[in-house]
Backbone as ProteinMPNN parsed JSONL, in Angstrom:
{"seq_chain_A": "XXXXXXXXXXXXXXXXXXXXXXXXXXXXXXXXXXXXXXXXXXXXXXXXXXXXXXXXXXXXXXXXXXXXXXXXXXXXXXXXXXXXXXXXXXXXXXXXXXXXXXXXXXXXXXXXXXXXXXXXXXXXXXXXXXXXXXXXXXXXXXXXXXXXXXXXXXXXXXXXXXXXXXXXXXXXXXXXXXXXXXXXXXXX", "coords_chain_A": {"N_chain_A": [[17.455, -24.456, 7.726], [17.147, -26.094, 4.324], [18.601, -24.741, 1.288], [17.263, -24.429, -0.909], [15.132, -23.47, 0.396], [15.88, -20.941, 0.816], [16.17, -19.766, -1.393], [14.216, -20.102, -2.66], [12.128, -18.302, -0.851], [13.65, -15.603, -0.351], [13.237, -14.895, -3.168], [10.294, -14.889, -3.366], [10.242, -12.384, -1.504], [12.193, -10.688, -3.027], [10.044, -9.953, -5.05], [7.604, -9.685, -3.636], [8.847, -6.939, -3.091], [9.325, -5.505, -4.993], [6.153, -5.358, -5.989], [5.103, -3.82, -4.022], [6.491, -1.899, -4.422], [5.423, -1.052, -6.935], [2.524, -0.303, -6.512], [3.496, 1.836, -5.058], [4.132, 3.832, -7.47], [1.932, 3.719, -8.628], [0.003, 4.686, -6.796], [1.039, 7.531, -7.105], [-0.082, 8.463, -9.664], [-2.294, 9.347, -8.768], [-4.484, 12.296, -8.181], [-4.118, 14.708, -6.203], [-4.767, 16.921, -5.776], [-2.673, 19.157, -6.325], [-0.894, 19.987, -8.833], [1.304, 17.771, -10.728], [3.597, 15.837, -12.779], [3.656, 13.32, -12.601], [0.732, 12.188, -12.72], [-0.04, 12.103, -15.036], [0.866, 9.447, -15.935], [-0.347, 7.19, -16.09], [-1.993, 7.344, -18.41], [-2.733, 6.503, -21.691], [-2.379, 7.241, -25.13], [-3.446, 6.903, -28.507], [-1.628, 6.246, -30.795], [-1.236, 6.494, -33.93], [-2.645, 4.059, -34.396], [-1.487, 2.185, -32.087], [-1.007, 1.736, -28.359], [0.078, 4.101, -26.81], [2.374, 5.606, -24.298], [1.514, 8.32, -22.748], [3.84, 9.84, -21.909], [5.737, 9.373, -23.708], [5.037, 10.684, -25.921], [5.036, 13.293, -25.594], [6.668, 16.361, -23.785], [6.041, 17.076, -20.286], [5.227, 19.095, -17.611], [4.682, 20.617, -14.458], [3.853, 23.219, -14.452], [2.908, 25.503, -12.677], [1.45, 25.557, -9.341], [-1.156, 24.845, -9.733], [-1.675, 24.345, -12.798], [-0.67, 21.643, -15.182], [1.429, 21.631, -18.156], [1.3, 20.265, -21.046], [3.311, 19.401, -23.962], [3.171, 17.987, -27.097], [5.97, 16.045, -29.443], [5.561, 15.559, -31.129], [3.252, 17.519, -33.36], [1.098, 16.837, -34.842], [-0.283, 14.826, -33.365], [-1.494, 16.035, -31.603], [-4.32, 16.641, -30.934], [-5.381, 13.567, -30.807], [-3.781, 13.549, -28.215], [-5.039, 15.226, -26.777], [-8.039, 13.876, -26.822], [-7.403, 11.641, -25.475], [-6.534, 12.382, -22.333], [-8.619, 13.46, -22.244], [-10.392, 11.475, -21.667], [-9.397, 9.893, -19.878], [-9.694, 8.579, -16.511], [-9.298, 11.036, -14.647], [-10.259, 13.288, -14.484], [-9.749, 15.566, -15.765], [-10.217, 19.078, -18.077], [-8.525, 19.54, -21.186], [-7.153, 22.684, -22.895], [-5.769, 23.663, -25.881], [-3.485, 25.997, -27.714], [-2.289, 25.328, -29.936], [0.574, 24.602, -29.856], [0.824, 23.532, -27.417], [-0.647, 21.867, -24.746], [-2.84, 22.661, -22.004], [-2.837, 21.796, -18.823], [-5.559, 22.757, -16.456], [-5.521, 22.695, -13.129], [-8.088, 21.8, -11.185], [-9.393, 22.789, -8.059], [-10.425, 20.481, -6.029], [-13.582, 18.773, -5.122], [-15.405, 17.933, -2.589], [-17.229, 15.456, -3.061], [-15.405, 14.574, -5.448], [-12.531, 13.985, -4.122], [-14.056, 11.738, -2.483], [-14.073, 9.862, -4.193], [-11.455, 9.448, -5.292], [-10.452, 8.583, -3.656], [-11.589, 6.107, -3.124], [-10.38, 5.001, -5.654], [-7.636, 4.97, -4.781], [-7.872, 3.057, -2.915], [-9.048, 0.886, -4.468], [-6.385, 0.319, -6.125], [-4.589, -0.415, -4.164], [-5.862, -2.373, -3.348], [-5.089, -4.149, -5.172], [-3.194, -4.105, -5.498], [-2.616, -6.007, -3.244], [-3.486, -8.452, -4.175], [-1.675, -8.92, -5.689], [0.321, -9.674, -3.963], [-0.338, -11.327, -2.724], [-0.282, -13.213, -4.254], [1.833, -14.139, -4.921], [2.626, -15.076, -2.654], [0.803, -17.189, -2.799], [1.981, -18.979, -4.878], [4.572, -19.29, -4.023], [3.85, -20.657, -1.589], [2.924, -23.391, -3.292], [5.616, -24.095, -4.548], [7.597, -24.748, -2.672], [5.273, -26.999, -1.065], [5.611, -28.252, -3.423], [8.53, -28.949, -2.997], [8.461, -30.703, -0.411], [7.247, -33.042, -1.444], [8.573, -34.079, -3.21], [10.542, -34.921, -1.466], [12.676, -33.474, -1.601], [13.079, -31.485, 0.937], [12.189, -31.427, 4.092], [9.11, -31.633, 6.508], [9.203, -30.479, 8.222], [10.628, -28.454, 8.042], [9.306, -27.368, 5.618], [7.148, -26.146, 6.827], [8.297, -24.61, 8.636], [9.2, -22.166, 7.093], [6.918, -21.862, 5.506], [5.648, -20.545, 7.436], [7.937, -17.965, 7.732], [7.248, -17.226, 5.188], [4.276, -16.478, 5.364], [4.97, -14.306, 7.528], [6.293, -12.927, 5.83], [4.275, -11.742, 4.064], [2.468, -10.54, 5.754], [3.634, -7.999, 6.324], [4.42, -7.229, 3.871], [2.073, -6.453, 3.052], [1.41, -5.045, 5.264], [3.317, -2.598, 4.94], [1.727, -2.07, 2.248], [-0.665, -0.91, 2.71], [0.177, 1.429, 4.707], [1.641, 2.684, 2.93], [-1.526, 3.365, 1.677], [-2.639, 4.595, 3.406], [-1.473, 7.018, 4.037], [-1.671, 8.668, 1.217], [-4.43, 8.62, 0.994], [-5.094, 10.484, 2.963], [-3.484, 12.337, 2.117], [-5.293, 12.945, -0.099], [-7.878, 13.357, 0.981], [-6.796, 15.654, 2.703], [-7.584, 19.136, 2.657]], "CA_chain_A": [[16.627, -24.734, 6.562], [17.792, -25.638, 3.361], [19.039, -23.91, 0.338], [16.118, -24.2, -1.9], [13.914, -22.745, 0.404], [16.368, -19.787, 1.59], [16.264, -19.066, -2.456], [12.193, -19.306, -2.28], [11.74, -16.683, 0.235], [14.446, -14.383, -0.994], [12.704, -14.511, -4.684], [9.287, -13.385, -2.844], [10.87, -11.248, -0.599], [12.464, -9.43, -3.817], [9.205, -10.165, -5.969], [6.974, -8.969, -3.318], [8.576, -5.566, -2.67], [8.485, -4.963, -6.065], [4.697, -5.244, -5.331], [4.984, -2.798, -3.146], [7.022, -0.336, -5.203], [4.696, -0.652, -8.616], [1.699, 0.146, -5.932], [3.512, 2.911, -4.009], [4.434, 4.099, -8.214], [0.232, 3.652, -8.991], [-0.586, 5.903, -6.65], [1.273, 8.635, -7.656], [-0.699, 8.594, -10.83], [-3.506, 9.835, -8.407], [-4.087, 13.381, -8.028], [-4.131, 14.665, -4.67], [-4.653, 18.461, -5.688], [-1.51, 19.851, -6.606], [-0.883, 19.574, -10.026], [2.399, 16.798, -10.715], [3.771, 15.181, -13.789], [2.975, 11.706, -12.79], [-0.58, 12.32, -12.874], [-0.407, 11.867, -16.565], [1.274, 8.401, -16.198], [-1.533, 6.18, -16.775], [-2.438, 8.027, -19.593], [-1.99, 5.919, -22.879], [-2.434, 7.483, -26.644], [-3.753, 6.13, -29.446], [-0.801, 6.878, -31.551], [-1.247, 5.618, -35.085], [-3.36, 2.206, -33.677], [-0.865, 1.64, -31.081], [-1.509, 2.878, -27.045], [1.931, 4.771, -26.071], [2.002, 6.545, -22.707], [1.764, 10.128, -22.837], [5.217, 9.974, -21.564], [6.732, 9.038, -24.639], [4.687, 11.311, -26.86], [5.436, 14.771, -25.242], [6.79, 16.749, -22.821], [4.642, 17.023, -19.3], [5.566, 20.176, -17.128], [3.651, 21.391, -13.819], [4.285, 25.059, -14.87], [2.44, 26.14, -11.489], [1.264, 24.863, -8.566], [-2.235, 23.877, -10.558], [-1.467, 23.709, -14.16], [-0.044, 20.999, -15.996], [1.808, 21.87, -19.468], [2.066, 19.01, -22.092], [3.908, 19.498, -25.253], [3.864, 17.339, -28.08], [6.923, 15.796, -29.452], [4.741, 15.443, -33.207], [2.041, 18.18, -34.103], [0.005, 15.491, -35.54], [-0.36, 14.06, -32.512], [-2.179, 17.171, -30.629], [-5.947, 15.321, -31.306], [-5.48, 12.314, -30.159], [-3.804, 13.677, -26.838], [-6.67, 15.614, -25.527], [-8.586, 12.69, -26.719], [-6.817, 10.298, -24.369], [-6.895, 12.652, -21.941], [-10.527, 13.793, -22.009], [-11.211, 9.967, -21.937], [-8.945, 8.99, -18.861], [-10.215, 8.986, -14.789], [-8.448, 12.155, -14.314], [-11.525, 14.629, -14.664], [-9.41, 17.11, -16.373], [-10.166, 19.32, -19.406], [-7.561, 20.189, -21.59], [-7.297, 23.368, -23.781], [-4.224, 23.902, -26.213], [-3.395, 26.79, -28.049], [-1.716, 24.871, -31.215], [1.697, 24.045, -29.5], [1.03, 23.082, -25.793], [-2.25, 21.745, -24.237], [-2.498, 23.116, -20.739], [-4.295, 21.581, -17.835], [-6.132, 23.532, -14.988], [-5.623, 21.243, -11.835], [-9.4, 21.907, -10.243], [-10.0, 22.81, -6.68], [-10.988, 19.33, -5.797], [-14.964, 19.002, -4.505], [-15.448, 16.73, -1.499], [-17.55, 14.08, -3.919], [-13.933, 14.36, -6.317], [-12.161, 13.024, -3.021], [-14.201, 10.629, -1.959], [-14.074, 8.931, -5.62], [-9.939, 9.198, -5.559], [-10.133, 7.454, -2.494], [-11.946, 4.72, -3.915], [-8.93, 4.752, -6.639], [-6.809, 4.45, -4.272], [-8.726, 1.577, -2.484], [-9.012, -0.177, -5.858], [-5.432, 0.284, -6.488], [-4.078, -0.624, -2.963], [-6.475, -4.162, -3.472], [-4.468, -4.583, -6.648], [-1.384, -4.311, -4.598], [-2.494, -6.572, -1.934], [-3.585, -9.444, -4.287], [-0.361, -9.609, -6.434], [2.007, -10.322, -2.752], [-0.483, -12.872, -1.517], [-0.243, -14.517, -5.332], [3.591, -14.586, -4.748], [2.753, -16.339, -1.933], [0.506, -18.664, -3.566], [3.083, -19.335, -5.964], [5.883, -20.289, -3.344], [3.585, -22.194, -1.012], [2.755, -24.117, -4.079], [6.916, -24.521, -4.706], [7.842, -25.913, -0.81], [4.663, -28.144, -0.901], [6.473, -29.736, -4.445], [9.718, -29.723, -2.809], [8.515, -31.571, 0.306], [6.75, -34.058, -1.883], [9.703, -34.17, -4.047], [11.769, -35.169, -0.477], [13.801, -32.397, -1.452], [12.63, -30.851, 2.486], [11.332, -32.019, 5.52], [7.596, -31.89, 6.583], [9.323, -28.907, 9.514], [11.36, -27.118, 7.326], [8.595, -26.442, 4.995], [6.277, -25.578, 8.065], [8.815, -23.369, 9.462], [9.177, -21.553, 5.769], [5.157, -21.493, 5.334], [5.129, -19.275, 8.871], [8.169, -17.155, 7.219], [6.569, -16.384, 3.824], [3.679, -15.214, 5.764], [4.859, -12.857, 7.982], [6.864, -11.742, 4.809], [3.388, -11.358, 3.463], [1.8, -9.626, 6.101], [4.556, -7.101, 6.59], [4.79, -6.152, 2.706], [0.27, -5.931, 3.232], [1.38, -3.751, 6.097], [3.311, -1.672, 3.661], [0.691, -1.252, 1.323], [-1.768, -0.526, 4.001], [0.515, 2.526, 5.296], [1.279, 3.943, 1.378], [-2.754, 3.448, 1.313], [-3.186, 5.654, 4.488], [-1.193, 8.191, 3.897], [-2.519, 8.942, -0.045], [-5.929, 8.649, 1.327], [-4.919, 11.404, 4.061], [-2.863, 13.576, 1.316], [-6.124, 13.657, -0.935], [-8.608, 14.106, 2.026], [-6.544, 17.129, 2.922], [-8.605, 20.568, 2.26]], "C_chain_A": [[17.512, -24.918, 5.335], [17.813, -24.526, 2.127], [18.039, -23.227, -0.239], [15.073, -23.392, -0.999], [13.981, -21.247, 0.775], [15.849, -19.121, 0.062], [14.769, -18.937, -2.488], [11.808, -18.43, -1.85], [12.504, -15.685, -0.259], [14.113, -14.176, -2.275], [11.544, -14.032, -4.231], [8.908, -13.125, -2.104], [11.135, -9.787, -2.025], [10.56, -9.224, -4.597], [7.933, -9.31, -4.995], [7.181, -7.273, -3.098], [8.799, -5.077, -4.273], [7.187, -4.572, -6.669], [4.507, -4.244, -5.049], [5.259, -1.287, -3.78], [5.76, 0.269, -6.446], [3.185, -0.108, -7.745], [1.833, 1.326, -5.769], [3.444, 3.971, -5.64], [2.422, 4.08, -8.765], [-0.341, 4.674, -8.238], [-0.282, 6.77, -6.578], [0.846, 9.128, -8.749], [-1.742, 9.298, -10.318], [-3.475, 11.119, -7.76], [-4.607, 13.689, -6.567], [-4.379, 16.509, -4.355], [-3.802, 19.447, -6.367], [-1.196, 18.971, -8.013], [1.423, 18.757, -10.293], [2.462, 15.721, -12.158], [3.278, 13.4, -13.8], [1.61, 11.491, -12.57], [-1.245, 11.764, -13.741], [0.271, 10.037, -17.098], [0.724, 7.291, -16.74], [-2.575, 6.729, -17.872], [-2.044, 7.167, -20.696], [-2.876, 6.934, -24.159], [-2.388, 6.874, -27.631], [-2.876, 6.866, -30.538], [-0.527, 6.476, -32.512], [-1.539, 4.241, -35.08], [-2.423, 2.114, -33.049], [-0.838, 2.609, -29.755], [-0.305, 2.889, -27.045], [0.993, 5.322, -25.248], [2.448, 7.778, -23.559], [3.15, 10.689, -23.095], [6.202, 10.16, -22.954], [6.377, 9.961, -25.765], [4.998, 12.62, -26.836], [6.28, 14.827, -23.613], [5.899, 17.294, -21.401], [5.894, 18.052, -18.629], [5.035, 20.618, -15.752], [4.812, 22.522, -13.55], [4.032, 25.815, -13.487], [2.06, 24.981, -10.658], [-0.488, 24.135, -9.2], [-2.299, 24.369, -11.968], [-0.107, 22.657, -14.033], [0.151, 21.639, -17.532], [1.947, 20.405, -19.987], [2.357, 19.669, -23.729], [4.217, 18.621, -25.945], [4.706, 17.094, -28.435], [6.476, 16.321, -31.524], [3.687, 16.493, -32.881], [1.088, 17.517, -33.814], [-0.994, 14.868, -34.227], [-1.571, 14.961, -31.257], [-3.888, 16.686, -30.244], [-6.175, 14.533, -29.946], [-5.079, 12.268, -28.573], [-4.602, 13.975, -26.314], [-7.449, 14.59, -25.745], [-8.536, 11.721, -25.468], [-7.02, 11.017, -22.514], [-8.34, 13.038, -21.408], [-10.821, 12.287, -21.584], [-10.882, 9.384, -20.306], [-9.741, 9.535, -17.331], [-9.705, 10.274, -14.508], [-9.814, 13.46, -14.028], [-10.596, 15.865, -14.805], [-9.651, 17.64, -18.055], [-9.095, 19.864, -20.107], [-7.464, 21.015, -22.72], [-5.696, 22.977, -24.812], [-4.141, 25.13, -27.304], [-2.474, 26.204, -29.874], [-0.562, 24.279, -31.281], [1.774, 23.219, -28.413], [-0.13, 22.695, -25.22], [-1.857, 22.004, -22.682], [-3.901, 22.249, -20.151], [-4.431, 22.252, -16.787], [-6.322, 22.72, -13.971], [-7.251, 22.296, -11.123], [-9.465, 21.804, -8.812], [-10.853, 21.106, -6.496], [-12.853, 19.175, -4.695], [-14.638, 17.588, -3.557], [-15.929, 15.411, -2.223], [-16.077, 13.661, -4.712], [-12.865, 13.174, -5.044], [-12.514, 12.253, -2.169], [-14.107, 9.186, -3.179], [-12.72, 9.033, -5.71], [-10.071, 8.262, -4.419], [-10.616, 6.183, -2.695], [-11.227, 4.566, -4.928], [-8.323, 3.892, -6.023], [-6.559, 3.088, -3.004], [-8.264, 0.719, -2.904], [-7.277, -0.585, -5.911], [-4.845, -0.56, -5.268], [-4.563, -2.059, -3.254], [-5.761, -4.379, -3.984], [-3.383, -5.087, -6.2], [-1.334, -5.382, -3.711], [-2.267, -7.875, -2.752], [-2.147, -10.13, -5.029], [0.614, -10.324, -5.51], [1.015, -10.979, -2.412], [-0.732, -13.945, -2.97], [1.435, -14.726, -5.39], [3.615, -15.234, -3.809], [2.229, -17.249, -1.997], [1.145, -19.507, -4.02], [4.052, -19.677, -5.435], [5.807, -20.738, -2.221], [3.293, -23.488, -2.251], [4.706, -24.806, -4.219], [7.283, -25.13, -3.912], [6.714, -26.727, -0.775], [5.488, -29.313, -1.878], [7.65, -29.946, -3.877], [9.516, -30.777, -1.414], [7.833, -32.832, -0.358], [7.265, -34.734, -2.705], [10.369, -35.416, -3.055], [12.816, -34.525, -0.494], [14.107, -31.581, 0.304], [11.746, -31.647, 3.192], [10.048, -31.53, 5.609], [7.825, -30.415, 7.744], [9.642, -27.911, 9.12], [10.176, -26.246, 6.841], [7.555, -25.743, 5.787], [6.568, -24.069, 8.312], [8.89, -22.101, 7.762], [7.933, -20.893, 5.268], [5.24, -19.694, 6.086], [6.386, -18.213, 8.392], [7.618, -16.59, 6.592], [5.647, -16.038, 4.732], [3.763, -14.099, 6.9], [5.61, -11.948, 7.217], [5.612, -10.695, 4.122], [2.697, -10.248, 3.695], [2.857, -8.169, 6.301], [4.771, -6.245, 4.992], [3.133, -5.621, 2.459], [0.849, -4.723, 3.788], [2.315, -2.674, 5.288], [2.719, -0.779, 2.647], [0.005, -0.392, 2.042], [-1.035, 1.157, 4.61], [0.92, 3.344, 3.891], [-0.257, 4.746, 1.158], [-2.81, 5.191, 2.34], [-2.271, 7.029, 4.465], [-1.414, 9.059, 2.617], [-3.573, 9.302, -0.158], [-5.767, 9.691, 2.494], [-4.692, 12.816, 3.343], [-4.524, 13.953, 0.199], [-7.364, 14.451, 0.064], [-8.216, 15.865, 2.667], [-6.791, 18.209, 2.083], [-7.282, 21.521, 2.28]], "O_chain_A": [[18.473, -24.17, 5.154], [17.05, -23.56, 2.118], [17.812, -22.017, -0.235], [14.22, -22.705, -1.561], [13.048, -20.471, 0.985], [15.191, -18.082, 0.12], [14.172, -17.868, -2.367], [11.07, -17.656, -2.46], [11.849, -14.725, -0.668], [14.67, -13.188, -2.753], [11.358, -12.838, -4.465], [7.763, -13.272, -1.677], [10.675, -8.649, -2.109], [10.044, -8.112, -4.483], [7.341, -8.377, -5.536], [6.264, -6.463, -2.969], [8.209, -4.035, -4.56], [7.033, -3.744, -7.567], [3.737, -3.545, -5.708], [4.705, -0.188, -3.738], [5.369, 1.401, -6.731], [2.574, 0.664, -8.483], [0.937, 2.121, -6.054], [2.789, 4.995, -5.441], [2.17, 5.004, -9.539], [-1.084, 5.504, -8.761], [-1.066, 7.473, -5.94], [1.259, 10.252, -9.035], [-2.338, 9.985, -11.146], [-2.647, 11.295, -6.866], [-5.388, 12.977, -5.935], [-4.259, 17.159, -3.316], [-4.252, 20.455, -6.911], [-1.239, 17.756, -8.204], [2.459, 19.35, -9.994], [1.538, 14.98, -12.491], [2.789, 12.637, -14.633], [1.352, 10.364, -12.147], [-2.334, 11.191, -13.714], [0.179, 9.542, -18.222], [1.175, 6.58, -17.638], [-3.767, 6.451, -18.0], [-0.823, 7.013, -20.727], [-4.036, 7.269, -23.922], [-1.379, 6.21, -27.871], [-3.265, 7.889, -31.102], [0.556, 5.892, -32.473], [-0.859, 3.375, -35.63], [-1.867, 1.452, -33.925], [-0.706, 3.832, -29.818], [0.412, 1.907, -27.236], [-0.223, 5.507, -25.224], [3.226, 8.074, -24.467], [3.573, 11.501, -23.918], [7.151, 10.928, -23.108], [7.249, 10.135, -26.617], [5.242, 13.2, -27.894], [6.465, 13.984, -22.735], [4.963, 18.041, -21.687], [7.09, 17.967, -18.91], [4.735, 21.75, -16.13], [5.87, 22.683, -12.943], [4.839, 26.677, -13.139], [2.205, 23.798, -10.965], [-0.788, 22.959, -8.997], [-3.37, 24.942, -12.169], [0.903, 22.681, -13.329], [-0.833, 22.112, -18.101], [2.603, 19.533, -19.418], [1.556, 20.308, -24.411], [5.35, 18.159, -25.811], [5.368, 18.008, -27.945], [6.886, 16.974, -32.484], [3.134, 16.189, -31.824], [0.36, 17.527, -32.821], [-2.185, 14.56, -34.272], [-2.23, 14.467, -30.343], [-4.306, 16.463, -29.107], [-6.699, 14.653, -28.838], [-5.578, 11.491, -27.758], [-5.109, 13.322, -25.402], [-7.755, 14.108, -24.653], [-9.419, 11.241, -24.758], [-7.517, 10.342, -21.613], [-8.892, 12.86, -20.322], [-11.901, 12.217, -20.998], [-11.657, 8.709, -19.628], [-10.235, 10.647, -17.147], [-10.081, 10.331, -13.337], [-9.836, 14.374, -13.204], [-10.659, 16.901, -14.143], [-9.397, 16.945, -19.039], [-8.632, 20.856, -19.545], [-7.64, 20.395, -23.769], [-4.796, 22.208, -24.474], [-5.209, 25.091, -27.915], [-2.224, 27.021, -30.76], [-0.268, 23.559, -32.235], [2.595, 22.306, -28.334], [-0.866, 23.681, -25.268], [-0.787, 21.638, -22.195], [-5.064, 22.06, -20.509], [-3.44, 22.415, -16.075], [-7.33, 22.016, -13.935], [-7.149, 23.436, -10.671], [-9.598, 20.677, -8.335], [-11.952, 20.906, -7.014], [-12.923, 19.611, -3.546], [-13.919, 16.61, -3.76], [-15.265, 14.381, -2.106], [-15.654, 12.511, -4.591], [-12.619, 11.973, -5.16], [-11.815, 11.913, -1.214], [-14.088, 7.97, -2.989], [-12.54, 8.397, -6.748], [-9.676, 7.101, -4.524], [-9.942, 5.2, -2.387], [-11.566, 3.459, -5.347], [-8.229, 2.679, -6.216], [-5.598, 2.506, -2.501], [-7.463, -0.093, -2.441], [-6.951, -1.76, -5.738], [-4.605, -1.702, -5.66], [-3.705, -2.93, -3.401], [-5.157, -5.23, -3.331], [-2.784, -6.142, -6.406], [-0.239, -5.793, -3.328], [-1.277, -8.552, -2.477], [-1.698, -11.276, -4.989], [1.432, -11.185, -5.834], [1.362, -11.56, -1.384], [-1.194, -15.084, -2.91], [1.985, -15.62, -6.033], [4.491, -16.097, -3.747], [2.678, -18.279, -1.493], [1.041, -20.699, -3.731], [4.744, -20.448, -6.099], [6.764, -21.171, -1.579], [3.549, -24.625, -1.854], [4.912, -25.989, -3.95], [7.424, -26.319, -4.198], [7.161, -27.726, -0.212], [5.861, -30.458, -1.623], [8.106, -31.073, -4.071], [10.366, -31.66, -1.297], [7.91, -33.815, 0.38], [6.805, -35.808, -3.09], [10.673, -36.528, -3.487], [13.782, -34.709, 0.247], [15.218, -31.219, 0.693], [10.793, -32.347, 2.849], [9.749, -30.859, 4.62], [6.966, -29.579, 8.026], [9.309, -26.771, 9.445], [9.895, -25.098, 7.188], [7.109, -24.695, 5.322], [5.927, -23.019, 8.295], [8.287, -21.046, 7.956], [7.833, -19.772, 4.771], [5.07, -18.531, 5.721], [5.917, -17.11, 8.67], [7.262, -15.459, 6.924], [6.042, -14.989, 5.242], [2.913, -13.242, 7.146], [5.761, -10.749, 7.451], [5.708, -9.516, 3.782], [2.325, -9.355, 2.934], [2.146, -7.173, 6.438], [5.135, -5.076, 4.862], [2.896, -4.599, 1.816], [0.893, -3.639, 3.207], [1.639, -1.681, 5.019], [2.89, 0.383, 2.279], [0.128, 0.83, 1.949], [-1.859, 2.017, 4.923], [0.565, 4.514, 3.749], [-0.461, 5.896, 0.77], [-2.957, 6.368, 2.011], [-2.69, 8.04, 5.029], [-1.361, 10.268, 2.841], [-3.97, 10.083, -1.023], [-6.802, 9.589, 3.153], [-5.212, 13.906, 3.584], [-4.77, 15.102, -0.169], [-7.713, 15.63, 0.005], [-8.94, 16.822, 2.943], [-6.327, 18.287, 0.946], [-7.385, 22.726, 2.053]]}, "name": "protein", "num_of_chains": 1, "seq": "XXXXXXXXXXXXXXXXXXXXXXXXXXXXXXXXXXXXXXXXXXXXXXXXXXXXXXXXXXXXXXXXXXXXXXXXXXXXXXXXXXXXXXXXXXXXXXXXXXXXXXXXXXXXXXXXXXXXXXXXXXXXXXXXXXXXXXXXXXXXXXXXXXXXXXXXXXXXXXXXXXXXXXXXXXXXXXXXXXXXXXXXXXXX"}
């Protein structure tokens, strides 16, 4: 095959498992029981009209096996965190004592984990559609280069039937992050 299409597939090859990673990195945002700093990741703060992540505003802690600690970086700022919090999917409440807002990770109720699992559904879709729009996006590229005459009418054939078993193989990826997330929250 030529060049151009070795560099096609090897852009999404990289492009899809980056896919894969910002998925496998999404659902660690989802709680699974055990209280964990990246919980609070998809958390943004309304921090003087502009959303910042949590991240950047304080310090995040799991002090125990179910609390979370967050500590402000600013005072000022103490408000608007439980705000953001109270507001986000998380179903946690957060107290704070004037320095530190603490969260109580909750015994999870069977309805709680059947609604993460539909998160992590949602999320997993999310994941699926971005690697089969990378492969939209570079069957669209080998159709212009065979119409170009840059490639043959076999090459790009044989290239098609690559990209998708690149496709289905970074699906099957998702598909086994999915099932084991959806196993770790199901677990009592």
């Amino acid at each position: 095959m030529s060049e151009l299409i070795d560099e096609l597939l090897a852009d999404a090859r990289e492009r899809m498992a980056k896919s894969v990673e910002a998925t496998t990195h999404e659902f660690a945002t989802v709680r699974a029981g055990r209280a964990n700093p990246s919980l609070l990741d998809r958390v943004f703060v309304d921090y003087y009209g502009t959303p910042t992540p949590l991240k950047q505003l304080a310090t995040i802690h799991a002090a125990e096996a179910r609390l979370l600690t967050v500590q402000p970086f600013d005072a000022s700022s103490m408000k608007s965190i439980e705000k953001a919090i109270t507001d986000s999917d998380l179903g946690l409440t957060p107290s704070n004592d004037g320095k530190i807002i603490r969260l109580s990770i909750p015994e999870m109720t069977e309805e709680r984990r059947k609604e993460l699992v539909k998160v992590v559904h949602r999320l997993a879709e999310d994941g699926r559609v971005k690697i089969r729009n990378v492969r939209r996006e570079v069957m669209h590229d080998l159709r212009e280069l065979k119409d170009a005459g840059d490639v043959g009418a076999d090459d790009e054939h044989r290239a098609e039937g690559e990209l998708q078993k690149l496709t289905d193989a970074k699906v099957g990826e998702v598909d086994a992050v999915l099932k084991a997330k959806e196993e770790e929250i199901l677990e009592v």
